[in-house]
C-alpha positions as CSV (number, residue, x, y, z in Angstrom):
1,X,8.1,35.1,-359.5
2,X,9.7,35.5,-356.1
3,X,8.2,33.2,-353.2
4,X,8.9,32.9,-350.1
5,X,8.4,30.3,-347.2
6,X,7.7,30.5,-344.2
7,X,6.6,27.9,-341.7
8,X,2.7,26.4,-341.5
9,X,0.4,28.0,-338.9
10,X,-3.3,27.4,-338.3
11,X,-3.9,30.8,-340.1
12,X,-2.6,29.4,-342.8
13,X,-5.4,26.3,-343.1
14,X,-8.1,27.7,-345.5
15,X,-5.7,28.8,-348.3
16,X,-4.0,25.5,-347.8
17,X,-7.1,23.6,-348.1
18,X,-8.4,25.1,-351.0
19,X,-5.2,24.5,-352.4
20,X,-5.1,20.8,-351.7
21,X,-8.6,20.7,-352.8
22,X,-7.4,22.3,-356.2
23,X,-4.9,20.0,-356.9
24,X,-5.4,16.3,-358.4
25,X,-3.4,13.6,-356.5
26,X,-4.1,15.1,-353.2
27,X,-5.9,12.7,-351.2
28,X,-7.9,14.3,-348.3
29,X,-9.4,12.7,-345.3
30,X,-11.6,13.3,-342.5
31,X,-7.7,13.8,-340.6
32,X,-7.5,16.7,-342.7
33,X,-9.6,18.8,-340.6
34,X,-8.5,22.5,-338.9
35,X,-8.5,20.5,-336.1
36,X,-6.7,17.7,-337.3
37,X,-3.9,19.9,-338.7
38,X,-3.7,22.0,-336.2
39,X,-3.0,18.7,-333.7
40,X,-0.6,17.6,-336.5
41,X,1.2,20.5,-336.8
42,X,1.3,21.3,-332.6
43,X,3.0,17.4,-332.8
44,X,5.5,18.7,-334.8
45,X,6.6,22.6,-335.0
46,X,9.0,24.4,-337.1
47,X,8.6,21.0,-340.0
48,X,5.9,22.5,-342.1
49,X,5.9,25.2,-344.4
50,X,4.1,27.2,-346.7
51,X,5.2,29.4,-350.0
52,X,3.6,32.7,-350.9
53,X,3.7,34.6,-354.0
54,X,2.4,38.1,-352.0
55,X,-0.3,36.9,-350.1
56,X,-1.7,34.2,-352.3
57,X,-0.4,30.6,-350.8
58,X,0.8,28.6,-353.7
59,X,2.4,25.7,-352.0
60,X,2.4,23.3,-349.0
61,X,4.4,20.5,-347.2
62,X,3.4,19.0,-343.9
63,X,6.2,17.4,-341.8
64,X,6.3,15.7,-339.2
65,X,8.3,12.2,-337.6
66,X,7.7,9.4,-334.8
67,X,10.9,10.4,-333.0
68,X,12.8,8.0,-335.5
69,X,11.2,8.1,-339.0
70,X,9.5,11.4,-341.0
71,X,6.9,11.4,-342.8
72,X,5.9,13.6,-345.5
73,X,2.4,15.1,-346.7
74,X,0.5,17.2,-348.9
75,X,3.4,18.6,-350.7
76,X,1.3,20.4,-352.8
77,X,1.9,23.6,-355.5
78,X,-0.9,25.5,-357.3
79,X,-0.5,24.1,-360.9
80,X,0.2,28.2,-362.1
81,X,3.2,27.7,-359.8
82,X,4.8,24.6,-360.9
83,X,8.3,23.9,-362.3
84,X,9.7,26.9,-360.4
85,X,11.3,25.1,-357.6
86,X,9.0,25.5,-355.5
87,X,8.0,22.0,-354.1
88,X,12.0,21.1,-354.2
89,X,12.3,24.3,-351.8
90,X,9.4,23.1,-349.7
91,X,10.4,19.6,-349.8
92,X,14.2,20.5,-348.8
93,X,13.1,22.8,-346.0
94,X,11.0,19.7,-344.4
95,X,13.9,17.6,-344.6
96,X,16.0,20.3,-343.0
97,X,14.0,20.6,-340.1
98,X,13.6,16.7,-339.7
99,X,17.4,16.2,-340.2
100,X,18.2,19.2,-337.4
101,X,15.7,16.8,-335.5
102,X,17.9,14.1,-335.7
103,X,15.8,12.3,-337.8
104,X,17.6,10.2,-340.4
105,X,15.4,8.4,-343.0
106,X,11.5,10.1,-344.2
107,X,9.0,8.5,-345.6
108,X,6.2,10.1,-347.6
109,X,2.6,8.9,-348.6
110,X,2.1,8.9,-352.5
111,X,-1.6,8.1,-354.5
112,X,-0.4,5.3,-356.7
113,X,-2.0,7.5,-359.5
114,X,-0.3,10.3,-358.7
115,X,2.5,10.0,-362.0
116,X,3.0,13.8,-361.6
117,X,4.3,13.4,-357.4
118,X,6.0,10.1,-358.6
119,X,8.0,11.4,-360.9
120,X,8.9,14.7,-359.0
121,X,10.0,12.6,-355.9
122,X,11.9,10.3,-357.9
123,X,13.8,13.5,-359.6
124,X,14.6,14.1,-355.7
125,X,16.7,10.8,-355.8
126,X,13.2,8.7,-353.8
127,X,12.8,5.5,-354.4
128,X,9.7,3.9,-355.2
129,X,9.5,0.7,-352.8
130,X,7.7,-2.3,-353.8
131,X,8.7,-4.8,-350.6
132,X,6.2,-2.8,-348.0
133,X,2.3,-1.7,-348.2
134,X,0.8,0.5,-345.9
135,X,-2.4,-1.0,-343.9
136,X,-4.5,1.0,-342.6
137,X,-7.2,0.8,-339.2
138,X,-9.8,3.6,-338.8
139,X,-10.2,3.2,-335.0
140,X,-13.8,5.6,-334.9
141,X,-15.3,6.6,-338.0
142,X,-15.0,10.7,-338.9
143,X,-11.8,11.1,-336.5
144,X,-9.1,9.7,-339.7
């Protein structure tokens, strides 16, 4: 199968999420939202991408950084599509467009019972840290 990326545009949104709603170890959130994407992805062009297979999406990575770390989500491919290349593809286009953003180190949010995302990331030379935890605030309920 030949697919082909291209970067992530609000049109893309309802594949995607029924995507990431197909795949275990995808955590959604109220943040996930057309709206909240959309913001996401106007914070950050050109470092999110889709892959196609015609015109059926099959995978997904969101991008984005701070302005001196990125950040990594929702790398996500439809489980008919896996072990193609596809999420390293996705994943090294990202990091591409973070690096020509001169951003030097990424970091990427991971389900602790995702095995399947550890293990691919890890394969990507990531390392698993165990010295930091993420904390989280939900400043007003149904916005995060």
């Amino acid at each position: 199968m030949l697919t082909t990326l291209h970067p992530f545009t609000a049109d893309h949104y309802d594949q995607a999420l029924a995507l990431w709603q197909a795949c275990p170890g995808i955590g959604l959130s109220d943040a996930d939202t057309r709206y909240g994407i959309s913001k996401y992805m106007d914070r950050n062009p050109g470092t999110s991408f889709v892959a196609f297979d015609g015109d059926k999406l099959v995978g997904t990575i969101l991008g984005g950084h701070d302005g001196r770390r990125g950040f990594i989500h929702h790398l996500a491919v439809h489980p008919d599509y896996r072990h193609q290349g596809i999420g390293r593809r996705l994943a090294e286009a990202t990091l591409a467009a973070l690096k020509a953003a001169g951003i030097n180190k990424c970091h990427l949010f991971l389900l602790n019972t995702n095995q399947s995302g550890t293990e691919f990331w890890q394969k990507m030379g990531w390392t698993v840290r165990k010295d930091i935890s993420v904390i989280s605030l939900v400043l007003e309920k149904g916005t995060c």
